[in-house]
C-alpha positions as CSV (number, residue, x, y, z in Angstrom):
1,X,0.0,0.0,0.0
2,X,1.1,3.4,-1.0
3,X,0.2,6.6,1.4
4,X,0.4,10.2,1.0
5,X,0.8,12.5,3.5
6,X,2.0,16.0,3.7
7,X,5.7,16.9,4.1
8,X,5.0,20.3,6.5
9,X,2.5,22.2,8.1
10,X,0.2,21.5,11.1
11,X,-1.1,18.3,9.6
12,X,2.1,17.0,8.2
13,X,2.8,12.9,8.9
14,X,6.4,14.0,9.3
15,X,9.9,12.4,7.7
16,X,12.7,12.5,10.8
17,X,10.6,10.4,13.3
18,X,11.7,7.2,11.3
19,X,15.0,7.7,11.3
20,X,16.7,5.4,14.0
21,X,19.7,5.9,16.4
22,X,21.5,4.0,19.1
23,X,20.8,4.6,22.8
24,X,22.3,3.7,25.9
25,X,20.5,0.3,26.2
26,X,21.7,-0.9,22.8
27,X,18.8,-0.5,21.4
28,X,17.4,1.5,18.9
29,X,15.1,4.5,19.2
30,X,13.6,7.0,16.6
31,X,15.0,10.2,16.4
32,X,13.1,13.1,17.4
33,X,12.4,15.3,14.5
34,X,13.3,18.7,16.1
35,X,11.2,21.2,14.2
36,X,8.1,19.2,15.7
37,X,7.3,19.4,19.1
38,X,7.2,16.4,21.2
39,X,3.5,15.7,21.2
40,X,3.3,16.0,17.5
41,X,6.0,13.8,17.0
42,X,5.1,11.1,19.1
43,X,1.6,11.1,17.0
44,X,3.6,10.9,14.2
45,X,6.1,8.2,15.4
46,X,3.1,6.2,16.4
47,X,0.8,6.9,13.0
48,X,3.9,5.7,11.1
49,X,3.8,2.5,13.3
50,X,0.4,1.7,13.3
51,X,0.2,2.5,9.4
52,X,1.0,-0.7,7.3
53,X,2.3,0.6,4.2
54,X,5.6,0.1,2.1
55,X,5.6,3.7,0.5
56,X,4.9,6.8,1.2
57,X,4.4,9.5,-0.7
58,X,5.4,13.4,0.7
59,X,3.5,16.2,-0.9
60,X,5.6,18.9,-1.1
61,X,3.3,21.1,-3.3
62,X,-0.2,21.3,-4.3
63,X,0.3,21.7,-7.8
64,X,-1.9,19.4,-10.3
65,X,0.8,17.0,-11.3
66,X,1.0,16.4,-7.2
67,X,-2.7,16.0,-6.8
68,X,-3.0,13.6,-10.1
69,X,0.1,11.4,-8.7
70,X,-1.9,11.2,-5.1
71,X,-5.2,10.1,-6.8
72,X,-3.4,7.2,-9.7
73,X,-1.1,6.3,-7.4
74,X,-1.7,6.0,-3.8
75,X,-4.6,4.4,-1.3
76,X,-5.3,7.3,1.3
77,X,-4.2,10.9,2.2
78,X,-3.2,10.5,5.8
79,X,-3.1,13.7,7.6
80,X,-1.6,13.8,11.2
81,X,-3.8,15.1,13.5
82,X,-2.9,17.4,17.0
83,X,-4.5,19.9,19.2
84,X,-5.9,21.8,16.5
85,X,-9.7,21.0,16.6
86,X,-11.4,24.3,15.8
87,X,-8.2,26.3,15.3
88,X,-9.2,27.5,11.7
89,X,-5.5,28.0,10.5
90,X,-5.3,24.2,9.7
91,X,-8.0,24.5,7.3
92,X,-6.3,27.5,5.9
93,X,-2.8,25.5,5.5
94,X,-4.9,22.8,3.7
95,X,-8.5,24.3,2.1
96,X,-11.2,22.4,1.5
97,X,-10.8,23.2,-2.2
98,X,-7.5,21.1,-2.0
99,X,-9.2,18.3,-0.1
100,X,-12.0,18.3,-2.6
101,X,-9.5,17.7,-5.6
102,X,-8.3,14.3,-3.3
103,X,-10.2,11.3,-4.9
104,X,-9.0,8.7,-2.1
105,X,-10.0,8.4,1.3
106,X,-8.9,11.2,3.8
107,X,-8.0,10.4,7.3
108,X,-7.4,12.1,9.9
109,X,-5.2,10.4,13.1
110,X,-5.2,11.7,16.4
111,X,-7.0,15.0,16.3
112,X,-8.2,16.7,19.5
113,X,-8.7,20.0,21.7
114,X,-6.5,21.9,23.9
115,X,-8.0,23.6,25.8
116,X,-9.1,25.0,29.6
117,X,-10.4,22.7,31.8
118,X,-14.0,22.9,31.0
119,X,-14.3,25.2,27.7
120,X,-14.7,23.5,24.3
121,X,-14.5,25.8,21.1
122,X,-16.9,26.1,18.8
123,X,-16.5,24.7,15.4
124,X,-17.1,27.5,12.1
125,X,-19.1,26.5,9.8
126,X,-15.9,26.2,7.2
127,X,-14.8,24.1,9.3
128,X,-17.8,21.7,10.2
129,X,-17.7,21.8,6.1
130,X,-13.9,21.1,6.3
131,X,-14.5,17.5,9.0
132,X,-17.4,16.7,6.7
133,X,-15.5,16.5,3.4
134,X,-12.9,14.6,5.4
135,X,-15.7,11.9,6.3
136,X,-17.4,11.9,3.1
137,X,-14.1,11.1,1.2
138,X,-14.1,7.3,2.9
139,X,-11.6,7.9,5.2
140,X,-12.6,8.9,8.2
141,X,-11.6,10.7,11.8
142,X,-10.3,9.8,14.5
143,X,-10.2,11.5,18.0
144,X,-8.5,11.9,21.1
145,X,-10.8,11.8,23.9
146,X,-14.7,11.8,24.3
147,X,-14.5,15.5,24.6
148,X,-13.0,15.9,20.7
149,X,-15.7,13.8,20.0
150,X,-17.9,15.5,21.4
151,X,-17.7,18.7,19.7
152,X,-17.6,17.1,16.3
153,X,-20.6,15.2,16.4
């Protein structure tokens, strides 16, 4: 199976986090992709070993020849998710017009809320529209906690 996913921004799957080096117990652990923080990255670390896939493909630009190599050649668009549920600059970094040109399932991993105890923002419409072309693409979203879920449904 062949994934894409993008190579920066919020929602980025991430390309340092498989890299491996030695530690102190002989073993070997994945190096931490600096420009990420840790949170992110250890979404993406585990995304990347949940995932069973042998290829994955980094967009680097959302150009036509990018989004016609995504739909001929890959089986899902795999965006990592974070604490960016409602904060609308992820849907500006990747518009719903971009999603829309995506012809294979979207999914989103690990998406959830920061947020003070006991607030919850409220989703814009743009992006209630954004979640909902994500689910109608037959991929699909996945949470954090029963409180992320909350607010999208």
């Amino acid at each position: 199976m062949k994934i894409a996913a993008f190579a920066s921004g919020w929602a980025a799957l991430g390309i340092e986090h498989s890299k491996m080096m030695p530690t102190a117990h002989d073993g070997l652990i994945p190096k931490r992709d600096f420009s990420m923080n840790t949170g992110d990255w250890f979404v993406s670390y585990a995304i990347d070993r949940i995932l069973d896939y042998e290829e994955l493909l980094l967009i680097r630009s959302y150009n036509d020849k990018a989004i016609e190599k995504i739909n001929n050649e890959c089986t899902a668009l795999v965006l990592r998710g974070g604490n960016f549920l409602g904060k609308d600059k992820l849907i500006e970094q990747y518009p719903i017009e971009l999603l829309k040109r995506i012809r294979i399932p979207i999914v989103i991993l690990g998406i959830g809320i920061q947020e003070h105890i006991g607030k919850c923002p409220k989703l814009s419409q743009q992006y209630k529209q954004w979640l909902q072309c994500i689910d109608s693409s037959g991929g699909g979203i996945v949470v954090r906690g029963e409180t992320s879920y909350a607010r999208i449904t």
